[in-house]
KEMIFI-79231 format. One record per residue (C-alpha): x, y, z. Coordinates in Angstrom, 1 decimal. Layout:
N
X, Y, Z
...
***
This chain:
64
53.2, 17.4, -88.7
52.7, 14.4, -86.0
53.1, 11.2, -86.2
49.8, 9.4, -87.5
47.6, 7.1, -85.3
46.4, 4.1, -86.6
43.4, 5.7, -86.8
44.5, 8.8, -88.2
46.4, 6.7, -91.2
43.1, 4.8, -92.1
41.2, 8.3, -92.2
44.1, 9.3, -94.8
43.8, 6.2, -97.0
40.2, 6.5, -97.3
40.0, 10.0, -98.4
42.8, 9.4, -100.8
40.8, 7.1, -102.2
37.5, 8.5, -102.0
39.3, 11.8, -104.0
41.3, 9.4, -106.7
45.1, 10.6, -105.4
47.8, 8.8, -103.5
49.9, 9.7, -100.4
54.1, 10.0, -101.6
55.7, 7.1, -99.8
59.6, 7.3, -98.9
61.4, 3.5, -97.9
64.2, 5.0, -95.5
67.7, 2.6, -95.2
69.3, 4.5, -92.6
69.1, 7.1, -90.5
70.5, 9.8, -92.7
67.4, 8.6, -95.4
65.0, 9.0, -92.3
66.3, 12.5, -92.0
66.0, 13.9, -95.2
62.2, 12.2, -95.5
61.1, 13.8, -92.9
63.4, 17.2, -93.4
61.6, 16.7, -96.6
57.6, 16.7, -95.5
58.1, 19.5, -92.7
59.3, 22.1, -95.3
56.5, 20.9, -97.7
53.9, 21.0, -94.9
52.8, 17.9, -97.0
52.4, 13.9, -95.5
54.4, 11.7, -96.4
54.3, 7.4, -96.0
57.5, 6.7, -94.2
58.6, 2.8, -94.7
61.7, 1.4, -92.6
63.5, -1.4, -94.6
64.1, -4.5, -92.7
67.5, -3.5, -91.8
66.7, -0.3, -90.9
64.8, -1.7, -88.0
67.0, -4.2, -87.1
70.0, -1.8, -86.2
67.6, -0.3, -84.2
66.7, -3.2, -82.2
69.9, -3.3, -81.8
71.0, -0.3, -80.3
68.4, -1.1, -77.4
***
C-alpha cells in the first residue's frame, strides 16, 4: 500500500466519516515500532495512521 498524499489522506478522513468508522492509528518510538506498523498493514492489506513521536523524528534529523 503507498504512502498517502495529502490529498489522498483528506479523501480517507472524509469517507470515514461520511461511513461512521475510523482509520487504526499506530504512534511509532523507534524504528523497530515503525517496522512492525507497517509489517503490520501490508499483511492486513488494511491502512493504517502512522504517527512519529517527537523523538522519533529528531534521531532522524539527526542521522542527516
Amino acid at each position: 500500500m503507498p504512502i498517502a498524499t495529502p490529498q489522498t489522506y483528506a479523501k480517507m478522513l472524509d469517507r470515514a466519516k461520511e461511513h461512521g468508522f475510523a482509520h487504526l492509528a499506530i504512534s511509532v518510538t523507534s524504528s523497530q515500532t515503525l517496522n512492525a506498523a507497517l509489517r503490520g498493514a501490508i499483511a492486513r492489506m488494511a491502512a493504517r495512521v502512522v504517527h512519529a513521536c517527537e523523538d522519533l523524528l529528531s534521531a532522524g534529523q539527526q542521522l542527516r
